[in-house]
ROSE-4610 file (N, C-alpha, C; in Angstrom, 1 decimal, always signed):
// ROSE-4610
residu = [X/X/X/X/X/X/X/X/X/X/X/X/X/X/X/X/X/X/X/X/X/X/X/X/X/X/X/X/X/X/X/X/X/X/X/X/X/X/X/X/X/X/X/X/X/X/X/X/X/X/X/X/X/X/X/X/X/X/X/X/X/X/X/X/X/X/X/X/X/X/X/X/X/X/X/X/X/X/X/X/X/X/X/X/X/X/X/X/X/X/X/X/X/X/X/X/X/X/X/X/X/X/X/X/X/X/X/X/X/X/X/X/X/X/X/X/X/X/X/X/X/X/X/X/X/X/X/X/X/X/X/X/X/X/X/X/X/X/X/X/X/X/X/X/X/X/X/X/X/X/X/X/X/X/X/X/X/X/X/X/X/X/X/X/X/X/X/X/X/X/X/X/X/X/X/X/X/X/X/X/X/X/X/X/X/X/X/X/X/X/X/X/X/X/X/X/X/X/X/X/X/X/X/X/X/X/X/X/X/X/X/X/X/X/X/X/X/X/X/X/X/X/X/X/X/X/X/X/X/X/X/X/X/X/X/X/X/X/X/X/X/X/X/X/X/X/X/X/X/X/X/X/X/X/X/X/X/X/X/X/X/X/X/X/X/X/X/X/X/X/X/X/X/X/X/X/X/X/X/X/X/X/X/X/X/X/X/X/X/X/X/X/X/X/X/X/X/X/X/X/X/X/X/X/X/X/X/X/X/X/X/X/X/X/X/X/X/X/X/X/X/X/X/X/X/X/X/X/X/X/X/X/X/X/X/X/X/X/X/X/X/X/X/X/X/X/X/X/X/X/X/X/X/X/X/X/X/X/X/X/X/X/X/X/X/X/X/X/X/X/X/X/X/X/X/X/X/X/X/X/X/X/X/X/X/X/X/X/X/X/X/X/X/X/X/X/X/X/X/X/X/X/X/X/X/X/X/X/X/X/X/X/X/X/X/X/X/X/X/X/X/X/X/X/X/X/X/X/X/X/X/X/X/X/X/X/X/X/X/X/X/X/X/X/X/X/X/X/X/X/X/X/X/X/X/X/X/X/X/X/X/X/X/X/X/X/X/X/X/X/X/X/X/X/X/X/X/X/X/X/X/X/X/X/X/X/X/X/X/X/X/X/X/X/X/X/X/X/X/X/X/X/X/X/X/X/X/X/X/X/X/X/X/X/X/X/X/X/X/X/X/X/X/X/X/X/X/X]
num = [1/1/1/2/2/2/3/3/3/4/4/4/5/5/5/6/6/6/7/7/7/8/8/8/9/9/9/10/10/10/11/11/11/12/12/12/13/13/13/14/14/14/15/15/15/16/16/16/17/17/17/18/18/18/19/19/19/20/20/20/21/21/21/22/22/22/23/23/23/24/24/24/25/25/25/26/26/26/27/27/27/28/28/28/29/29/29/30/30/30/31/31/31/32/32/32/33/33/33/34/34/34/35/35/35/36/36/36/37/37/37/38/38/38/39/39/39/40/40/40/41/41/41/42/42/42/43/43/43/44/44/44/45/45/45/46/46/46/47/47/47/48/48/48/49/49/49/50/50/50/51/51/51/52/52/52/53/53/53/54/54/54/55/55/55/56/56/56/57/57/57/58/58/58/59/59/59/60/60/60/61/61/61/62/62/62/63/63/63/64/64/64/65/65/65/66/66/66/67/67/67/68/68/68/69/69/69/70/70/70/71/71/71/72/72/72/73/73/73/74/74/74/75/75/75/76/76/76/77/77/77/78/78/78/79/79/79/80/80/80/81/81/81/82/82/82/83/83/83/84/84/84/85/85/85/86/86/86/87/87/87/88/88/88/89/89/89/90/90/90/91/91/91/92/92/92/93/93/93/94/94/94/95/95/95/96/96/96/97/97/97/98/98/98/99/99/99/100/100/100/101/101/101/102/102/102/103/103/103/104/104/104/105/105/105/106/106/106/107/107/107/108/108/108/109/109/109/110/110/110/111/111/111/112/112/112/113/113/113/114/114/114/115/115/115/116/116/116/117/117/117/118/118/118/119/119/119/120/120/120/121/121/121/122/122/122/123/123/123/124/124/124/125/125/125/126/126/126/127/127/127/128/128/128/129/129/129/130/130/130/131/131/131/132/132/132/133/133/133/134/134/134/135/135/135/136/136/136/137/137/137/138/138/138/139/139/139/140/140/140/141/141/141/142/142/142/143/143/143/144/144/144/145/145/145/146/146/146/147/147/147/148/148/148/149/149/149/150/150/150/151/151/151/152/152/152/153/153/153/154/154/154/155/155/155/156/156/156/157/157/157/158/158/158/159/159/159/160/160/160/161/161/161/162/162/162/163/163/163/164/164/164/165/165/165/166/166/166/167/167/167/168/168/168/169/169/169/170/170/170/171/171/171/172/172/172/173/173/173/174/174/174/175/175/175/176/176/176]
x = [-2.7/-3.5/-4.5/-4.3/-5.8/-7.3/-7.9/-9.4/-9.5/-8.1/-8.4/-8.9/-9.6/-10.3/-9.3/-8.4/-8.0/-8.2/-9.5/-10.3/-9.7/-9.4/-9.0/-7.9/-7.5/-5.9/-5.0/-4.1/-2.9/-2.0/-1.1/-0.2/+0.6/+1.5/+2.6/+4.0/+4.6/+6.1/+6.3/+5.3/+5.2/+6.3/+6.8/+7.2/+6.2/+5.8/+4.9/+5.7/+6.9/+7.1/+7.2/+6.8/+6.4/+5.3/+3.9/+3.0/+2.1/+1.2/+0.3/-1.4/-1.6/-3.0/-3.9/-4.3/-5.2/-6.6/-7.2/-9.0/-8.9/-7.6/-7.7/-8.3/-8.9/-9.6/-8.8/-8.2/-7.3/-7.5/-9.4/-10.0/-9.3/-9.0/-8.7/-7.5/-6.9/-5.8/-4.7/-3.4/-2.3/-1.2/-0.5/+0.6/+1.8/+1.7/+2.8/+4.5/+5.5/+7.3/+6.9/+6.2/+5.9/+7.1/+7.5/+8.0/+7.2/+6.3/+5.9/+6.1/+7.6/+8.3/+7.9/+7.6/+6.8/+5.8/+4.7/+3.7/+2.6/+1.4/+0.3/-1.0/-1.3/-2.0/-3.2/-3.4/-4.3/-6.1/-6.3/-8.2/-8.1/-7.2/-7.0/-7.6/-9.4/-9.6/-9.5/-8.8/-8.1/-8.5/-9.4/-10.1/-9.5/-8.6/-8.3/-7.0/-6.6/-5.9/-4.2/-3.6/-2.1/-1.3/-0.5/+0.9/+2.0/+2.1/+3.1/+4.6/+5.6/+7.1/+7.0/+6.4/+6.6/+7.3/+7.8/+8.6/+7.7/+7.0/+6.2/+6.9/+8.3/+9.4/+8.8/+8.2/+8.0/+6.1/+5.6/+4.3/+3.5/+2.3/+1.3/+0.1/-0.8/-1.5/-3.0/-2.7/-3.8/-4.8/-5.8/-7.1/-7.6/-6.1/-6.8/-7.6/-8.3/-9.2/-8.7/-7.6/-7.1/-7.7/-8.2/-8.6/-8.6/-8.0/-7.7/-6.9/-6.0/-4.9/-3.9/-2.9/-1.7/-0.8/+0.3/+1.5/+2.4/+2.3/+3.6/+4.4/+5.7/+7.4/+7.4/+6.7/+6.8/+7.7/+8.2/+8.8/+8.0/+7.7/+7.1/+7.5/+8.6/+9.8/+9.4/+9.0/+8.6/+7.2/+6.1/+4.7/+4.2/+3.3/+2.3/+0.9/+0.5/-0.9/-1.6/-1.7/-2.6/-4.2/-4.9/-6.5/-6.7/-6.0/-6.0/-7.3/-7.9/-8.2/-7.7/-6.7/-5.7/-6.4/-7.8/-8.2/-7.7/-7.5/-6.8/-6.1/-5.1/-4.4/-2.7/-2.6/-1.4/-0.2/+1.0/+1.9/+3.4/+2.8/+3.8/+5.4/+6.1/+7.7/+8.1/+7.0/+7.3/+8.1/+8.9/+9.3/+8.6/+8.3/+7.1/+8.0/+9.6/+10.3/+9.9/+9.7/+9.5/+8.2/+7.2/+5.7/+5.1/+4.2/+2.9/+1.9/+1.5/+0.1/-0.6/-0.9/-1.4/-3.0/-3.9/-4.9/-5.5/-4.7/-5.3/-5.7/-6.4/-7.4/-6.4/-5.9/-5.2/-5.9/-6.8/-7.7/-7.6/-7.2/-6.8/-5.9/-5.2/-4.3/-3.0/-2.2/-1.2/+0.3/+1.0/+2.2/+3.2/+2.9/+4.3/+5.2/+6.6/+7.9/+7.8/+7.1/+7.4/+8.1/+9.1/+10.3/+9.1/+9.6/+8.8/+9.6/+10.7/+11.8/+11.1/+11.0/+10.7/+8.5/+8.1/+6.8/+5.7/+5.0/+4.4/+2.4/+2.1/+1.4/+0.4/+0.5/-0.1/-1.7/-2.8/-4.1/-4.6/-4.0/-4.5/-4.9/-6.1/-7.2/-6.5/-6.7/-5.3/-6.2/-7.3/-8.7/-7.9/-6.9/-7.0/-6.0/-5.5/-3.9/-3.3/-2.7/-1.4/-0.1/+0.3/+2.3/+2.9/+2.5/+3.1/+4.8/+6.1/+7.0/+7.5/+6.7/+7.1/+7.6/+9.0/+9.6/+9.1/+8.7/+8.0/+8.9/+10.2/+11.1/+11.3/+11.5/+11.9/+10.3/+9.2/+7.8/+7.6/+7.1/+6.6/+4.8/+4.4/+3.0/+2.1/+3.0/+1.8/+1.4/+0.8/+0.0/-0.2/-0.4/-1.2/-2.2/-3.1/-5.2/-4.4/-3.9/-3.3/-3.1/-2.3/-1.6/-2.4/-3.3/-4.3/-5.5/-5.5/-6.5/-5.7/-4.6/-4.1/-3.5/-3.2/-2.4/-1.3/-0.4/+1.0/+1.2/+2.0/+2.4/+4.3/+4.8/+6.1/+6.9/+6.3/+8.4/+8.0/+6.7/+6.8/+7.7/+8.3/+9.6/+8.4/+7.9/+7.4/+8.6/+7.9/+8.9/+8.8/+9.9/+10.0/+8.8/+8.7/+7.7/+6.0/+5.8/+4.3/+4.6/+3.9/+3.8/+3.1/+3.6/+2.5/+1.1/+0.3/-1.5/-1.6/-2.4/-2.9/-3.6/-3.9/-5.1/-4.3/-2.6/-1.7/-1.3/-1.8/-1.7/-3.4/-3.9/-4.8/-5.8/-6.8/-7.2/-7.2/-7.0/-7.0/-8.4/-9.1/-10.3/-11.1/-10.1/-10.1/-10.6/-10.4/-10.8/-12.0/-12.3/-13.2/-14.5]
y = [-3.7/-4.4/-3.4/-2.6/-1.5/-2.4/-2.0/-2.3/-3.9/-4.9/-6.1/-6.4/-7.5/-8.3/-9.5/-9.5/-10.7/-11.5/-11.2/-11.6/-12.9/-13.3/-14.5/-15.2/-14.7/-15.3/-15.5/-16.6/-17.0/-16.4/-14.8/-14.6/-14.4/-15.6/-15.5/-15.8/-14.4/-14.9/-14.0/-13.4/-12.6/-11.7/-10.8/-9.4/-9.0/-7.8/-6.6/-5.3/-5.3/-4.3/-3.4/-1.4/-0.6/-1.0/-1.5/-2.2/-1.0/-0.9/+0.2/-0.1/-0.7/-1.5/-0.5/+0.7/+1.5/+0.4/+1.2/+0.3/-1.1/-1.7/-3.7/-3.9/-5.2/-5.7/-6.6/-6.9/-8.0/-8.6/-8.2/-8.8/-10.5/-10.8/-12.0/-13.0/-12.1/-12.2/-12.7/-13.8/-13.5/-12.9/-12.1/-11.9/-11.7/-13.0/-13.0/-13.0/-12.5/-13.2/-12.2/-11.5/-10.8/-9.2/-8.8/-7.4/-6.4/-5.8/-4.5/-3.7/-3.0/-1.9/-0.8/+0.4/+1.4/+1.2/+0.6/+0.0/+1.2/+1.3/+2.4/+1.9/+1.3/+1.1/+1.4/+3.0/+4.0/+3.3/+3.7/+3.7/+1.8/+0.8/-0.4/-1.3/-2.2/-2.5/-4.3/-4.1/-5.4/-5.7/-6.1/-6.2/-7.9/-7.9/-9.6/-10.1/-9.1/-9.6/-9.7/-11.1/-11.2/-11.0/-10.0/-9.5/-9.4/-10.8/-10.8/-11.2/-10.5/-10.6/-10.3/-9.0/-8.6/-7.0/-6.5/-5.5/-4.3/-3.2/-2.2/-0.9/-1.1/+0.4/+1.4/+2.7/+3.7/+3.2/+2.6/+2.1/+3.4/+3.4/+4.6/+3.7/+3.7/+3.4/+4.4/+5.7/+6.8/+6.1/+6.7/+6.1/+4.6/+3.8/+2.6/+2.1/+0.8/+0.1/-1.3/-1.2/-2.9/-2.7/-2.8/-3.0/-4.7/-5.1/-6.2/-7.0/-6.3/-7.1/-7.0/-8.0/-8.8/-8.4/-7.4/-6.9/-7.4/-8.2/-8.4/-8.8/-8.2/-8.5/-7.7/-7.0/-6.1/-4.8/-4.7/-3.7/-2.7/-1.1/-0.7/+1.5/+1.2/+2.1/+3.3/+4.6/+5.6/+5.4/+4.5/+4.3/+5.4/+5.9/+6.9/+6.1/+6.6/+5.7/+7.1/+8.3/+8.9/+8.9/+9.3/+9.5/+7.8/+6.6/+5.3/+4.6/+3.6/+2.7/+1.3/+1.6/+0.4/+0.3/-0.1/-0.2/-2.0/-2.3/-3.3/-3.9/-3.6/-4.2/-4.7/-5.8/-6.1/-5.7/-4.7/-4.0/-4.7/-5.6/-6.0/-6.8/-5.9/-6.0/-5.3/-4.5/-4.2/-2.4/-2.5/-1.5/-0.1/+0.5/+2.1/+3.0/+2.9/+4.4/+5.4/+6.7/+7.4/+7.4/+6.6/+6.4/+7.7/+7.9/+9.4/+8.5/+8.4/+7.9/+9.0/+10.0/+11.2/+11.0/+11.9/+11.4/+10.7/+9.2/+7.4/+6.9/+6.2/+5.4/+4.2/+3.9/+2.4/+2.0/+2.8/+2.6/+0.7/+0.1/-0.7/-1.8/-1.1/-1.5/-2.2/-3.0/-3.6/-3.3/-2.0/-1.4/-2.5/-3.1/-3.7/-4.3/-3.4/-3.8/-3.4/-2.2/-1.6/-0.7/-0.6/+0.1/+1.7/+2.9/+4.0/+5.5/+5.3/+6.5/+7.3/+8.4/+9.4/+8.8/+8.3/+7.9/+9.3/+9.6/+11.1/+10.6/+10.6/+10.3/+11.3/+12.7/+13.8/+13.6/+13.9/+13.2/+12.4/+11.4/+10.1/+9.9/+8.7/+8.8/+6.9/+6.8/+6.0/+5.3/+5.3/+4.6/+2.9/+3.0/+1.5/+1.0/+1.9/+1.5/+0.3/-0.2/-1.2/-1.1/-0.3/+0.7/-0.3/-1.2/-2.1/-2.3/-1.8/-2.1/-1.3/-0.5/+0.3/+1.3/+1.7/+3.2/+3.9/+5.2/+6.4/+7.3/+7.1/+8.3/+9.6/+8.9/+9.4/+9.5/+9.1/+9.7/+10.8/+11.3/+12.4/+13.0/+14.3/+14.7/+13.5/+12.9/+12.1/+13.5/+13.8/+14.7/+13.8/+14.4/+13.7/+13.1/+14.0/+13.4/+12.2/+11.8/+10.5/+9.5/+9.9/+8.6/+8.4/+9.2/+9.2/+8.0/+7.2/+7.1/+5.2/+5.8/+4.5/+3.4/+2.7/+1.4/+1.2/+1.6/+1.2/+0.6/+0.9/+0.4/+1.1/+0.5/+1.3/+0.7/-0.2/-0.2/+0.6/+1.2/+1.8/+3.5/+3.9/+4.6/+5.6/+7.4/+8.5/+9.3/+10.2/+11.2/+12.4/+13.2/+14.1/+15.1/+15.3/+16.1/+15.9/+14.3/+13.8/+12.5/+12.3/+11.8/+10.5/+9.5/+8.1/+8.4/+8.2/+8.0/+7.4/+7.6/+7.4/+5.7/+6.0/+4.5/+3.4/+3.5/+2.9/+2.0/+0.6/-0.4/-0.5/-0.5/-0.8/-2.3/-2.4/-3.8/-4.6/-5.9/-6.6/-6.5/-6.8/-7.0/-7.9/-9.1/-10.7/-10.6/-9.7/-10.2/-8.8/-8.2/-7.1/-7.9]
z = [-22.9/-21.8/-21.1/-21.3/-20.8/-20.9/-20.1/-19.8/-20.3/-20.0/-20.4/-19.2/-19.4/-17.7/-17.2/-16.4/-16.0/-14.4/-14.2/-13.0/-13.1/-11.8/-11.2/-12.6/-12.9/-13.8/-12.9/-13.3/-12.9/-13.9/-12.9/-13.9/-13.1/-12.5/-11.8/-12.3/-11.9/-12.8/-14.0/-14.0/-15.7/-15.7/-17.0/-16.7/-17.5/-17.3/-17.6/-17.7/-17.6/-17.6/-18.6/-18.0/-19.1/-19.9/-19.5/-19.7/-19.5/-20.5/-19.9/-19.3/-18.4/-17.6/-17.3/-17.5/-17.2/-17.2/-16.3/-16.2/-16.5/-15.7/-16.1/-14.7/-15.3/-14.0/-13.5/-12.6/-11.5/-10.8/-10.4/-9.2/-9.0/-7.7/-7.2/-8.7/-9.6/-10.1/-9.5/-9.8/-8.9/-9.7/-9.1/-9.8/-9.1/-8.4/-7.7/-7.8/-7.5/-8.1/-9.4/-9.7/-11.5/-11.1/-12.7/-12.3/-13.3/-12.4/-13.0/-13.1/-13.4/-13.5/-14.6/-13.6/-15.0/-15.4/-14.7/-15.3/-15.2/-15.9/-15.9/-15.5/-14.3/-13.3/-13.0/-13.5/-12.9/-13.2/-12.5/-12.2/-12.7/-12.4/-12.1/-11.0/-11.4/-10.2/-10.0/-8.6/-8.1/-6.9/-7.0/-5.1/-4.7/-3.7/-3.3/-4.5/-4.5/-5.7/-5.0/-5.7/-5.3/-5.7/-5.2/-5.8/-4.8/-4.1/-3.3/-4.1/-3.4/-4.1/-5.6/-5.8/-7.2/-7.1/-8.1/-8.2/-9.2/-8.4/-8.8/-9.4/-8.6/-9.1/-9.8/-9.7/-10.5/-11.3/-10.6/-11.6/-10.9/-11.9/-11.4/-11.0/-9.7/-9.3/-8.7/-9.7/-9.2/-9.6/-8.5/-8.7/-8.7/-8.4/-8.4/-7.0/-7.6/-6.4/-6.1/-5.3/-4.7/-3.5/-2.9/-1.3/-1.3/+0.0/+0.6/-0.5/-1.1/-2.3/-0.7/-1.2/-1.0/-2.0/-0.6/-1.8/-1.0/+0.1/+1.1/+0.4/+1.0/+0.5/-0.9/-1.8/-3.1/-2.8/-4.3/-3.9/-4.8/-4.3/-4.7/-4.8/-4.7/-4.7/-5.8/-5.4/-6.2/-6.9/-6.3/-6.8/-7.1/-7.7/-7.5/-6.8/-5.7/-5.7/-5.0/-5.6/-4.8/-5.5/-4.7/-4.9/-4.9/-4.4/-4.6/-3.4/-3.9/-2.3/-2.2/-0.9/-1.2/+0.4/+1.0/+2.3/+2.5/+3.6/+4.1/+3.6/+2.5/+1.9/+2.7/+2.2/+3.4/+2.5/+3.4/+2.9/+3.1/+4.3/+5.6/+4.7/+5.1/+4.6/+3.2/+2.9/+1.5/+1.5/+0.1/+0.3/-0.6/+0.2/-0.6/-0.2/-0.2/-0.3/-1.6/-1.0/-2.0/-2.5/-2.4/-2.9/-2.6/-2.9/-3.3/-2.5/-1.4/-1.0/-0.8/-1.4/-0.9/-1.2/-0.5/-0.8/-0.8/-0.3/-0.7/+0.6/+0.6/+1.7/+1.9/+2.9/+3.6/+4.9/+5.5/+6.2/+6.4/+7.4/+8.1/+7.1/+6.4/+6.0/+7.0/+6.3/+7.2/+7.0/+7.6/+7.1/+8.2/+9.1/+9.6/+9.1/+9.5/+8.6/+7.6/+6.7/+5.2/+5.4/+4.6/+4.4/+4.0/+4.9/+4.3/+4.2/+3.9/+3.9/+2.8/+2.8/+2.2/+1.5/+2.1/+1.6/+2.1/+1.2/+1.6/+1.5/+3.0/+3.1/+3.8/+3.0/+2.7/+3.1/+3.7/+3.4/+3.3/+3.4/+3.4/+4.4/+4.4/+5.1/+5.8/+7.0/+7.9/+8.8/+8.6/+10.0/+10.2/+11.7/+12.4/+10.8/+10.3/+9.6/+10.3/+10.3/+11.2/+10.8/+12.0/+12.3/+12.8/+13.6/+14.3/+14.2/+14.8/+14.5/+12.8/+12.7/+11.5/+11.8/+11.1/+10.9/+10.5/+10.9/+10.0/+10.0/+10.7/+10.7/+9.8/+8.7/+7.3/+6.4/+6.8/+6.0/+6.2/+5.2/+4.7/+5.0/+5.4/+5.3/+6.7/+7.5/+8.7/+9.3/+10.2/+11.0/+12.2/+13.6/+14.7/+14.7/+14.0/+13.5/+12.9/+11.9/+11.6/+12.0/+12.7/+13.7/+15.0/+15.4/+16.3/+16.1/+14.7/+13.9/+14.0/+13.3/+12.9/+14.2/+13.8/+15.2/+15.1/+16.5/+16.1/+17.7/+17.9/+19.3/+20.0/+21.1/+21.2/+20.3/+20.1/+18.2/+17.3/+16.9/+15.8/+16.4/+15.2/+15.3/+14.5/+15.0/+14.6/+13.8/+13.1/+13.1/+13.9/+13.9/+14.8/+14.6/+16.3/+16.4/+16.5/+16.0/+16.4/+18.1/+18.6/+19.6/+19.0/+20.5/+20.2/+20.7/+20.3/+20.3/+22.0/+23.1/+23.5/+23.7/+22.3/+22.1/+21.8/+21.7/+21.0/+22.5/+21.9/+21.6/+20.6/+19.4/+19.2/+19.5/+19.8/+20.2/+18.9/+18.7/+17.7/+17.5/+16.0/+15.8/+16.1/+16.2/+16.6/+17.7/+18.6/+20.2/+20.6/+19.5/+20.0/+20.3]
């Protein structure tokens, strides 16, 4: 499946797994309820593309381009997605324990309620993120400049040693 095009396909339900997708196109794809387990992802571009309630366990996502995809409720447990642009993609309830976001752009991305125990989010670039009610306890590589950047509010849970933001409560975009 490398460099196949499946722009706007209905592939809901699939297994794929151990699939190797390098350079596939996904744009506005769904792959919703699908399991991608092990799958090879890398420089994969998926802009608007849906992959709610699908199972990513261990897939490699370097270098890919989902911005504004739909992964809510996925589980995505040991991903690789560094050097990735996953910018506003919605995260919300999914589980990224263990994930590599290092490097990767989530830049107003939607993390409320993602499971993120051990998620190493080394450099990554976090502009107006959404923490909302998210655990960070157990993440890896946040920084202050970070979380300075991104939106959380008092339920989001820091790890030790960074402070809440100032600017925290973020203004909704809706009402700016």
């Amino acid at each position: 499946l490398n460099q196949t095009d499946q722009f706007g396909s209905d592939l809901r339900d699939v297994k794929f797994d151990g699939a190797e997708m390098t350079k596939a196109i996904l744009t506005r794809a769904n792959l919703s309820n699908s399991s991608l387990k092990s799958v090879g992802l890398s420089k994969a571009e998926g802009s608007r593309t849906v992959l709610k309630n699908s199972d990513f366990t261990d897939s490699d996502f370097t270098k890919a381009e989902m911005f504004r995809s739909d992964f809510s409720g996925s589980v995505m447990k040991n991903v690789n997605m560094s050097k990735s642009e996953f910018s506003r993609a919605n995260f919300e309830g999914t589980d990224l324990s263990g994930a590599n976001i290092t490097f990767a752009n989530i830049a107003r991305a939607q993390l409320a309620g993602a499971k993120l125990d051990g998620t190493d989010f080394s450099s990554s670039w976090m502009y107006l993120a959404k923490l909302v009610g998210t655990d960070l306890s157990a993440a890896k590589g946040l920084t202050q400049d970070q979380l300075n950047l991104a939106c959380g509010d008092d339920t989001t849970v820091l790890p030790a040693g960074l402070t809440t933001p100032e600017s925290w409560p973020c203004i909704d975009e809706d009402q700016e």
